[in-house]
Each structure stands twice: as C-alpha cells, then as structure tokens.
N, C-alpha and C positions, 0 to 999 in steps of 0.2 A: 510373465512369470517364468522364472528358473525351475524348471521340473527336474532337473538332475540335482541342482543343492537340494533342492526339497527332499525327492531322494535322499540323498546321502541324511541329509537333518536325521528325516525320518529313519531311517535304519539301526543311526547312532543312538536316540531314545530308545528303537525297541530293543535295542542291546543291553541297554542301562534297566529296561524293564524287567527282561526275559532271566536278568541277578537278580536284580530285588522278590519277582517271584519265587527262585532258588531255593533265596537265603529264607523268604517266609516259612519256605516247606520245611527248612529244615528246625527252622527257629520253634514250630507248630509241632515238630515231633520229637523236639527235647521236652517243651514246655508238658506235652502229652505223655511223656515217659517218668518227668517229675510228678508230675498230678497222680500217675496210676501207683508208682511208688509209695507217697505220701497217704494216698487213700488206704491203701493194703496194710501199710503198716499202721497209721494212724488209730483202726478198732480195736486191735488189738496190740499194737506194743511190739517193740523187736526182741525178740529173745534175746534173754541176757541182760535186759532194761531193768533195771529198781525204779524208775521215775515214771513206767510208763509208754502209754503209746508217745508214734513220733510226735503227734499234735502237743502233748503233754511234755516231752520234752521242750516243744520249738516255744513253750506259754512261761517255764518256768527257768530256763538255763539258758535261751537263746539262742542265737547263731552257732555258738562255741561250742554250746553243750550238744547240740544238733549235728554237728558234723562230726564230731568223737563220737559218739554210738552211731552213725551211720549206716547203713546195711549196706556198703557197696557192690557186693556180689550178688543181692538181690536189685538192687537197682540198674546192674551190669546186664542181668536174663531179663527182667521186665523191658530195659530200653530195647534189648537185641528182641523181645517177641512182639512189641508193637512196631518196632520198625520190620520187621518181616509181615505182619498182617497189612500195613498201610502196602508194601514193598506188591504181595499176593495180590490184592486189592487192584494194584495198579496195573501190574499184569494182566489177572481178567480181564481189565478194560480194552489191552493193549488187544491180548488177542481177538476181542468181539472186534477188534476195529481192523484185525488183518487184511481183512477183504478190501480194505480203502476207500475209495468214495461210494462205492456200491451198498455199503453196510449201513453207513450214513443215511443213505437217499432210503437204503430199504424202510432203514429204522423208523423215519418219519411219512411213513406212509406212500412213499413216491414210487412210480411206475415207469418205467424203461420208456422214450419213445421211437416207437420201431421203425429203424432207417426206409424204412418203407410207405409210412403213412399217408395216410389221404387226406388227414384234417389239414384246413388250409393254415391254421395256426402255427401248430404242430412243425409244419411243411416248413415255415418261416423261419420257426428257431431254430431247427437243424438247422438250414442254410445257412444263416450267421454264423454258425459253431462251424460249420464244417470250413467256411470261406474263413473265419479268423484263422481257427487251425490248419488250413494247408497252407495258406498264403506267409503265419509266422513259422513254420517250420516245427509244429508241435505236431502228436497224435491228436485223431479225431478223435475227441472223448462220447461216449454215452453223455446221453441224455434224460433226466430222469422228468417229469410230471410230479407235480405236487397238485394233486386234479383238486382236491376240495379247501384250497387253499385259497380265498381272494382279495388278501393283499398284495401287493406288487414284491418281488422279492424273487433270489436266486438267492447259487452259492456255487463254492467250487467245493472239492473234498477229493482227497486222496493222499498216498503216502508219493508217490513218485509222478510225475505226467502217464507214464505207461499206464495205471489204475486209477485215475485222476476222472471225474464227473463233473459233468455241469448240472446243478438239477433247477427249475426254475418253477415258479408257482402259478395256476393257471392265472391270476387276475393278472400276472409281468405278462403274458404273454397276450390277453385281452385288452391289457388297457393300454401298453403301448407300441407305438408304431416302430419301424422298420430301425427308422436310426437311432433312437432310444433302446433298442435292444441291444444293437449293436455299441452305445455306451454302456451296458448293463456285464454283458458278456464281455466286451475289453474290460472291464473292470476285473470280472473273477478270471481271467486269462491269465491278468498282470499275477493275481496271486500264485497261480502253477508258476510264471516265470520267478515272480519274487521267489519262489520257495516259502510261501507262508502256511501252504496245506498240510505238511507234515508237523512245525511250529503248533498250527492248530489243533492235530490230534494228539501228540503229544500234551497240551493243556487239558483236554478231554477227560484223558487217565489220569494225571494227575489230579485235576480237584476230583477225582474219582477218590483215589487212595483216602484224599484228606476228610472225603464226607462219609465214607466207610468207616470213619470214626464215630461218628453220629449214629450211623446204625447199629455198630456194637452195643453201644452206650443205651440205645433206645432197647432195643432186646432185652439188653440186664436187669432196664428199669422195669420191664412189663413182666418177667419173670420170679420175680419180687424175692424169691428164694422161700416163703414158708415161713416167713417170720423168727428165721434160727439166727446165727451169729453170722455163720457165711453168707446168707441171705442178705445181710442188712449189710456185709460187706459191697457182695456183687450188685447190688443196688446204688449205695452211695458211688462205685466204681463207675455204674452206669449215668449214675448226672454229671459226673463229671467230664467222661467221653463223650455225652450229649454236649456237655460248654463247650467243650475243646472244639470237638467236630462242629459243632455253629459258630466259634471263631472263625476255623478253618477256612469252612466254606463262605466265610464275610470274607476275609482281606485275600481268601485266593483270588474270590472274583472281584471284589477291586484292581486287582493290578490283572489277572485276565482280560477286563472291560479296558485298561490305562492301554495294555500290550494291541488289542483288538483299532484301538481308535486313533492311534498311530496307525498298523496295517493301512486301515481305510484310506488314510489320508493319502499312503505313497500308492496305494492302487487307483487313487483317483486321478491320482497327479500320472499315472502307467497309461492307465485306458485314455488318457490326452493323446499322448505318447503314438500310443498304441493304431486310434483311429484318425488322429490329423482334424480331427472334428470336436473339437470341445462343446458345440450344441448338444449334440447328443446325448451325451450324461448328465449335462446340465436340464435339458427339458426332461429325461426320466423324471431326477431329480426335483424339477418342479411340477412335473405328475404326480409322483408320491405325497408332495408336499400339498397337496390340492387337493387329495383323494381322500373319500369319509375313513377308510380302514387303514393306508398308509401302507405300512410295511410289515403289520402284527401278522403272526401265528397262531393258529389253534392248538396246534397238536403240542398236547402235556410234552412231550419229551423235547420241543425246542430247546429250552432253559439249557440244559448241558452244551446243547451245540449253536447256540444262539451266536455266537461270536462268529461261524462261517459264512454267515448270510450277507447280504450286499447293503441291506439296511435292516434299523434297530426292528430287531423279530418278537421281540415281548419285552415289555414296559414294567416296573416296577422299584420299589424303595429311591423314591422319587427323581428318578434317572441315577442314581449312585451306581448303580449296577450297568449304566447302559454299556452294551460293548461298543456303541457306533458314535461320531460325533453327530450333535442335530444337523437335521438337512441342512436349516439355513447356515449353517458354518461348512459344511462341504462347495453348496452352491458360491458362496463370496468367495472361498478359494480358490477355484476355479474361474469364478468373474465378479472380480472385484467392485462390477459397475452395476452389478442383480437392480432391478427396479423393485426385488418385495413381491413381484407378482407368480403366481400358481398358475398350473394347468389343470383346470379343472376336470378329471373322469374323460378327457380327450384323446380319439385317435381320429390325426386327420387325415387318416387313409380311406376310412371309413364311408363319406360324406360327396366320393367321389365316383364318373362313371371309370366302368373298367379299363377301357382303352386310356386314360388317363391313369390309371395305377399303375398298369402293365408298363407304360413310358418310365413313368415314377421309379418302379420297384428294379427297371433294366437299369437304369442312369447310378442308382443307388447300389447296385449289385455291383457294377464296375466299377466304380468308384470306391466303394468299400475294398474291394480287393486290390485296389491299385493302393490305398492309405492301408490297411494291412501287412503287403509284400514290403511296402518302404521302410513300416516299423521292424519287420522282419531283417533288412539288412543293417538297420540301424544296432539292432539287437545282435549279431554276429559279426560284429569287428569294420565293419563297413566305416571309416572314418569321414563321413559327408554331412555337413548340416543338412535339419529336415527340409529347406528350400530344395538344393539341391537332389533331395532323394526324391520327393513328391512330382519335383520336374523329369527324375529318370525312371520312374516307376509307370510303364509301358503297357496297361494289360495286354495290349494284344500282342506281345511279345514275349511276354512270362510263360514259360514253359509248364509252371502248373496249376494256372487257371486252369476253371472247371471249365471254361467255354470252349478249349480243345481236346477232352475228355468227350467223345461222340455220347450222345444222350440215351440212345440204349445202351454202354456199358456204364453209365452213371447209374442209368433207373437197374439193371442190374447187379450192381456192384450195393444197392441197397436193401437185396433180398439174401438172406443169410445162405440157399443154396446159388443163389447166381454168383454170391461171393468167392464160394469153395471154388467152383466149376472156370471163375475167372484166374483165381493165383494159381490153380493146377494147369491151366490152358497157357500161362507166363512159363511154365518148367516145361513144356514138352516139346522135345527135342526136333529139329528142322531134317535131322537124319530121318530117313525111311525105317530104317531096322530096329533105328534105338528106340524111336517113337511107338513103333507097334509093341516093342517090349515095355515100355510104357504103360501101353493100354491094357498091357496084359494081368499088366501088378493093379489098374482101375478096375477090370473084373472079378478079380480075386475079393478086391475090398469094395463090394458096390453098396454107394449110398442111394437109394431111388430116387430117379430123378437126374443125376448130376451125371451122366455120361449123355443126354441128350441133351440136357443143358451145353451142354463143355461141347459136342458139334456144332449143336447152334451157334455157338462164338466163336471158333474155330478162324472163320474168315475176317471177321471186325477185328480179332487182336491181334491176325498178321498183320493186319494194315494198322492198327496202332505204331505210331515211332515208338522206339526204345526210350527215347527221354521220357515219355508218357507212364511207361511200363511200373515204379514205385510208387506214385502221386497216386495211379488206377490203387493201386495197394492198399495205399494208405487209407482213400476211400471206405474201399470195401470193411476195413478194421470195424465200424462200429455194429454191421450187420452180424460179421464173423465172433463178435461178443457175444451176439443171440444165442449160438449155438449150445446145445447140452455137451455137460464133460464127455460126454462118451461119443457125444461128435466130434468132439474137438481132437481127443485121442486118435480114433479113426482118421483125422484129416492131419492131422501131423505127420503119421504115418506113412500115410499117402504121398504126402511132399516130401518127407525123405529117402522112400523108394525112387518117387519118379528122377530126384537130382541123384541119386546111384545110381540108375539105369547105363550110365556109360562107363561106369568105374572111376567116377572120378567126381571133384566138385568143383567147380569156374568159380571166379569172383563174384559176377552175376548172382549164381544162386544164392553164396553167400551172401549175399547184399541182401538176397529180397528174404532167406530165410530168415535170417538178423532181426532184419524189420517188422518181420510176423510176428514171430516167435517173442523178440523183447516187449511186444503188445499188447500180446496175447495171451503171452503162461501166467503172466499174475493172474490176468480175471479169472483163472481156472487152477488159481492154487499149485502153481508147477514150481514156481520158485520167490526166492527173498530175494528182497533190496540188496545192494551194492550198500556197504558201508564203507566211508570216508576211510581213506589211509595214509595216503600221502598228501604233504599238506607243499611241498618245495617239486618243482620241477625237476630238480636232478635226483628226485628218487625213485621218478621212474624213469630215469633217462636212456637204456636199454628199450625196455620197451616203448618209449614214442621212437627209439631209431629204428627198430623193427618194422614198425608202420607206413613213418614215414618214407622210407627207404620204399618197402613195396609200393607205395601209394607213386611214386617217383620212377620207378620201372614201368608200371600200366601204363602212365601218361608222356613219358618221352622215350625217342629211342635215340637221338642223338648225346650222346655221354658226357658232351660240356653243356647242354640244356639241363639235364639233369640232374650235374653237379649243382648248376645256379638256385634250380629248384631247390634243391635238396638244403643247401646255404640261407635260401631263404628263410624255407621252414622252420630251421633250426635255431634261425636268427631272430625269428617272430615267436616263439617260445622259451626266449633264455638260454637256449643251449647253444651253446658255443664250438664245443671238443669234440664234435661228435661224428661221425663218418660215414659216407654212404654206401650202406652195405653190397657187396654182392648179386645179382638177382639170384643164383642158387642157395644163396641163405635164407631167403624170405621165403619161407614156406605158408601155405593158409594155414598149417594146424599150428604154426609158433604165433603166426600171427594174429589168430581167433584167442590165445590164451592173452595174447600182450593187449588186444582190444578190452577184456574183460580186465584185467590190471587199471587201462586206465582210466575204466568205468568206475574206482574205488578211489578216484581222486576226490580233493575237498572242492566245494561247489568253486570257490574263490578261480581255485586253477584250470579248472576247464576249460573257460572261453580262453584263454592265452593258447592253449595246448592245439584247442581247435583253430583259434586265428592264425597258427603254421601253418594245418593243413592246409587253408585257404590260400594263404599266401602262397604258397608252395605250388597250389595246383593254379594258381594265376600269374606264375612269373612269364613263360612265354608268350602272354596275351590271348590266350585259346583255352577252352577249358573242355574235353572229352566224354562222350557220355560215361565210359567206368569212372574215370577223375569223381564226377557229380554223384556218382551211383555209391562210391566207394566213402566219400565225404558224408552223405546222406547220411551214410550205416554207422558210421562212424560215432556222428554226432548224436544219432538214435539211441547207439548202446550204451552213451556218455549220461545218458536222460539230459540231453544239451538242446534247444533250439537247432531246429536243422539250415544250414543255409541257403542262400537262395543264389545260386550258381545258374548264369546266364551261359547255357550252352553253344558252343561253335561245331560247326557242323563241318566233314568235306564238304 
C-alpha cells in the first residue's frame, strides 16, 4: 500500500470537506436571517403595506409584489443580529476551549496521570507516549485517564503540540497489550503531526454557534409571551429557530462525520508510518472489533467531541452521524488480506510468567524506539526509504533514548519537585562565584524541598553529557505541567535569575529556556498561539538570514566551511540572494525576535525552512552539540517536529 498517495488522497477530500462545511454555515445563516425576517414581519405586516403581512403579500402578488414592499433595512439589522449571536455563540465555545487539550480531557470527566505513578497500567501508557514523543521529535504531552470509561478508545486534543493531550480510556489501556497501544497512540500522534487537533476544535465551536440556534428558538417557544401579539410573535419566531438550529445541527454533522473519517483514514495510514508495525493497529483494531462494548462512551458530553476519539464513541441515526469509518473498513485498509477474524477481550501479556514479560516488554521497548526515531527522520526532511531508515535506526546509538538518561534522573525528572530542582541544577554556573550567587537568588526564592533536592543531583547531572542535557528537559515537561500557577511563576523566575547571574545569556540557556517556556506558558495561560503569516519564503527572508547565519558561526570557525554551510541552507529553503552575515550582527536579542517571526510561518513552509537548517548544520559531515541544541529550539518554537541529529563528538 502507498501511504503517502493515500496521504495526499486524503487531505485533498478533507479540503473539499472542510468548504462544503463553510459554505453550509454560511448558507444556514442566510437561510436563518430569512426565516427570522419573514416571521417578524409576517404577524403583523410592514408598515406602509395595504395588502398586509409579508405572508399576505408573498399568497396574493407573488415574488414581484414581495420584493417591492421589502423591508431591507430591517432584514439588513435582523441578518447582522443573528449573525453576531451565532458569531458570540461561537466564541464562547472558542474561549471554554482556550486551555486546549486539557479542557477537553477535563470536560469529559478525565484525570491527569501523574508522571510518577505506580499503577503498572498507568506506567505503560506513559512509556509509550513518552518513547513516541522523544524518539519523533515532539513534547511529551499529558496524559489524561478516562477511569470509568470501559470501552477501548483515546484521543488527541489541543490547539498547538506545546497544549496538546493524549487522553485514553481505562478499558484501551486494560484490554490491550503493549503493541496495540502503541498503534493506538501512533495513531493520535499522526493527528498532532497532521495538524488535525486544531481543525477539530475549530468544528467544536462551530456546530456550537449553529445549535445555539436551537436554543434561542427553544427559550422563545417555552416563554410563550402571555398569549399578546408579541408573544405569539416570539413564539412562532421560536419554531422556526428550533427548524433552522435542527437543520443546522443535521448537515453540520454530516459533513463534520464526512471531514472526521477521512482524518481517520490518513491517521491510520500515519501510525503505519509512524511505528514500521502495521500489526499493531491492526490487532487493536481487531480487539475492538471483538469486544462486547467496542469503542462507546458514557459520558453525555461526548456527542460534541465524539469526532476526537480513535474510534466511533457513540452510535446513533443509523451510523449517519458516525464520525469514524467501520472497524472492518479501517482493518482491509491496512490489510487487504484480513481473514474476518476478532480478538476477542485478549491481552496476551497477561497469561504469561514475569521473566517472560520482562524479556517481551525490553525487546519491544527497543524496538519501538528504534521504528519511532526512523519515522522521526523520515518526518524532518531525511530523504531515505523506510528500508534504509529501519536499517540505520541504531538505539544504542541514539543520543535520546531513555536507556542513556541514568534511571534515577528519569524516575526524578517524573516528580514535579525533582523536575524544578533538575532544569535549575542545568543553569547553575561551573564558576565558583557565579554559582554561589546563584544560590543566593534559590534562598531568597525557596520552594521546600527543592535546594536539597538540587544537591542531591548535583553530581549525577555533572556526569550527564551535554547531548543528554534537553532530552532530560524535555522529559521532566509532563511533571513540570503538575505544578500550581503560582509554582510555576515562582520557577520561571528562578530560571531567569539564575541565567542573569553572570550578566549575560549563552545560547545554551537560550536553547533550554526556549524549550520550557514554549511548553510550558500555555498550560498556564501566559501566552497565544503563533498565527500564520507568511505563506512564501521570501517574506521572511531577513529573518531566516539572521538565523541562519548565527546558527553558521556556532558551528564553524573556518570561513569557507561556513560560507558552504551557509549556501547550503539557503539553498535548501529557496533562498538564493541572500548573504552570510557578519558574526557581530547576530546578536541573541535580533535573533530571539527573528525565531518568533518564523514561528508565524504557514504550516506548509516550515519543514522547507527547517530542512536548511539541517542541511546547513550537516554540510561538513560533523554536527556539534550547540548545532543539535540550537536546531532542537528552533524547530520547538516553529511548533515543528524536532530532528533527530546524530551527534559528533571531539
């Protein structure tokens, strides 16, 4: 099977979908503004009328005589005040869903699981998320529990990766085994890669506005007005806002269910992709299909968000509505050669002794991260068929497997103070003097607890290498989400005292600040999304020369290496004319602004923009830990896949 035409297929329907929903919204609130028109006029007649209301008109003169007495300037304020109510309508929705996947998970009853856990389930799914997410270059997202939920079923939800959730339901995580999760979870991955999670909040609010119509409509009718003239107005007003809003919400989710089941398709066709294992998705797949409950939900509130989930979450108007295709048409996609047969309510991890798991669960852990990393390079410009990538995909070589992350800064880096105490223990200075000034700004601002933490690691993260030094980061990210806002202020704080402690800020810090922080301030309300801006490479061409150019100084000192670099860069993003600046022109503060610049690129141009860097920092055949450090931040602040840059050492 071609997964990349598939791909493409699929994308070009959801294009063709994601108009025709457009046009229904818009078609649904003309149709809506004529109806409310027609009614208001219709009891009573337009002033100025001898024949009568408009109904009376439109029975005895027709078309002709209907549009010469028209009321256009009341049908002009009626359109502009239901299009502002559906408009309001949509916004509420927008803002309950600011918070991004977290709002989601909350709304349906789901619970955080905290990188610390003991349940050995629990235990499980993190490791999957966290091994997909370091190995493809994404943040380690939160994890939510849907504890009384025992159908099989996930989801992804967020506006950008950095706020981005996985939440899963306990039966997904009971009923199947190791490598079915990890088809389950490559599945809602593909969606943060695809960019389908904002696509899907966006549909949210929307049939939001349109069934806000319905409720107007419903209020008026129960309100009855008193039996007067205006009463029997705002009544008849009301059935008619109840038809429209039960349109509305018919054909919105028809083509919401049409937009949804395409998605599925090229996220099934991703998570191929993604884990090199097409078993995997496929036996979920034929678990669900075996299972007495399947994929349903209980909780009232799925129905709006039912299209985020991994399979169909609630049933009804005889699958018209479904957002998912049936199992058995995902399963023959996938494998054309299916026998028909289920897995019935099976884990066969289950049934076995320990020391047989333990073998099992190690072989499949490497292995998973090695088909991971490979879809990883696949996904950042790496021009290799998957033969070849699967044969270079090395774990014990990968610089950010978890297996050379020493196991007490792992099992620390999953407690929300061993987190703090580890990224403040990365900024504290190898100077004597500067260090104790340091610790001078940690007593001023003490959190209990975390200055004896932070000596106890003291020695483990001098002996961590530098390559290790963001990966450990990136880690600790889902613990550092546990924190209260008023921890998190306190530790921001903290980490910009300690990188001023010498008057000054390195790259370094920049890198790991970058990294936090774009991670971090959303779950805690500190800033908005990056909106699209430039859609062409040469209109930010200034600022990728700024960039690149520094990025080009860090990593060579001889000045025709540099130049070649620099040529390449330029040469692997379309840009042609463009020169390699100075090193006293590239300052970090032009350059922290031109970074944010072209985090406001369209998704289209990113990977080209990044695949310079790459190139760039790969022409001399050697690539630097700042090169890797500085790429890393780069592609973080881009909300891009990060790549996966095999380090050369002296």
């Amino acid at each position: 099977m071609d997964f990349f035409a598939h791909q493409d297929k699929a994308r070009r329907n959801t294009g063709l979908l994601v108009f025709l929903f457009i046009l229904a919204v818009l078609l649904l609130i003309g149709i809506t503004n004529l109806a409310v028109m027609l009614t208001m006029a219709g009891a009573g007649g337009i002033e100025g009328s001898e024949q009568g209301g408009t109904i009376a008109v439109l029975a005895t003169t027709g078309f002709s005589g209907f549009a010469a007495q028209f009321d256009w300037s009341l049908f002009i304020g009626v359109s502009a005040l239901v299009g502002m109510v559906i408009l309001l309508a949509i916004a509420y929705k927008w803002v309950q869903l600011a918070d991004g996947g977290k709002s989601v998970a909350e709304s349906l009853g789901g619970n955080r699981i905290h990188p610390n856990t003991d349940n050995a389930e629990e235990r499980r799914i993190l490791n999957v998320v966290e091994e997909m997410a370091l190995a493809s270059g994404m943040p380690v997202p939160p994890v939510y529990l849907l504890e009384n939920e025992v159908g099989i079923n996930a989801f992804a939800a967020g506006h950008t990766p950095a706020d981005a959730v996985i939440g899963v339901t306990r039966g997904c995580i009971q009923q199947l085994n190791r490598d079915q999760l990890q088809g389950v979870i490559a599945h809602e991955f593909s969606h943060i890669l695809n960019g389908d999670m904002r696509l899907n909040l966006r549909l949210i609010a929307v049939l939001h506005g349109i069934v806000f119509l319905g409720s107007v409509g419903e209020l008026l009718v129960r309100s009855r007005g008193g039996g007067s003239r205006q009463g029997g107005q705002a009544m008849l007003l009301g059935v008619v806002l109840l038809i429209v809003g039960w349109l509305g919400n018919f054909f919105g989710n028809l083509i919401r269910s049409a937009v949804s089941r395409q998605r599925e398709f090229l996220a099934d066709a991703s998570a191929v992709q993604f884990t090199r294992n097409p078993q995997g998705i496929v036996d979920a797949l034929r678990t669900i299909g075996g299972h007495q409950i399947g994929t349903d939900l209980s909780n009232p509130r799925t129905g709006e968000v039912s299209h985020l989930f991994f399979g169909q979450a609630i049933h009804r108007m005889f699958g018209l509505f479904d957002t998912h295709p049936p199992v058995d048409d995902r399963i023959l996609r996938l494998n054309p050669h299916w026998d028909g047969s289920y897995l019935v309510d099976r884990n066969n991890l289950r049934n076995e002794p320990e020391h047989i798991l333990r073998e099992k669960r190690e072989r499949r852990e490497k292995q998973a991260l090695a088909n991971a990393v490979a879809l990883g390079a696949a996904l950042n410009g790496d021009q290799l068929d998957p033969a070849e990538l699967l044969m270079q995909a090395d774990v014990s070589g990968i610089q950010q497997g978890l297996d050379h992350i020493p196991q007490n800064l792992q099992q620390q880096a999953r407690e929300p103070l061993g987190a703090m105490a580890l990224v403040l223990g990365l900024l504290l200075s190898p100077d004597s003097a500067v260090r104790e000034k340091q610790r001078g700004y940690l007593n001023q601002l003490q959190t209990p607890g975390l200055l004896d933490t932070l000596s106890a690691t003291r020695e483990a993260l001098k002996e961590l290498p530098r390559a290790l030094h963001l990966p450990l980061v990136e880690l600790s990210i889902p613990a550092l989400k546990c924190i209260s806002p008023e921890q998190y202020e306190l530790f921001r704080r903290k980490l910009l005292l300690l990188m001023h402690a010498d008057q000054q800020i390195d790259l370094y810090e920049w890198c790991l600040f970058q990294l936090l922080t774009h991670y971090l301030d959303p779950e805690f309300g500190k800033v908005k999304s990056s909106k699209p801006r430039y859609k062409v490479a040469q209109e930010i061409s200034d600022q990728y020369q700024l960039v690149l150019s520094l990025l080009v100084h860090e990593g060579h000192n001889d000045s025709e290496d540099a130049q070649r670099a620099f040529n390449r860069g330029i040469g692997s993003a379309g840009l042609y004319n463009l020169t390699l600046l100075p090193a006293e022109r590239c300052q970090l503060s032009d350059f922290k602004k031109a970074i944010n610049d072209l985090a406001c690129c369209y998704p289209h141009l990113k990977p080209k923009l990044i695949n310079g860097f790459i190139n760039c920092v790969k022409q001399d055949g050697r690539i630097t830990i700042i090169e890797k450090e500085m790429v890393h931040s780069i592609a973080a602040a881009m909300d891009s896949p990060i790549p996966q840059l095999e380090i050369e050492t002296d």
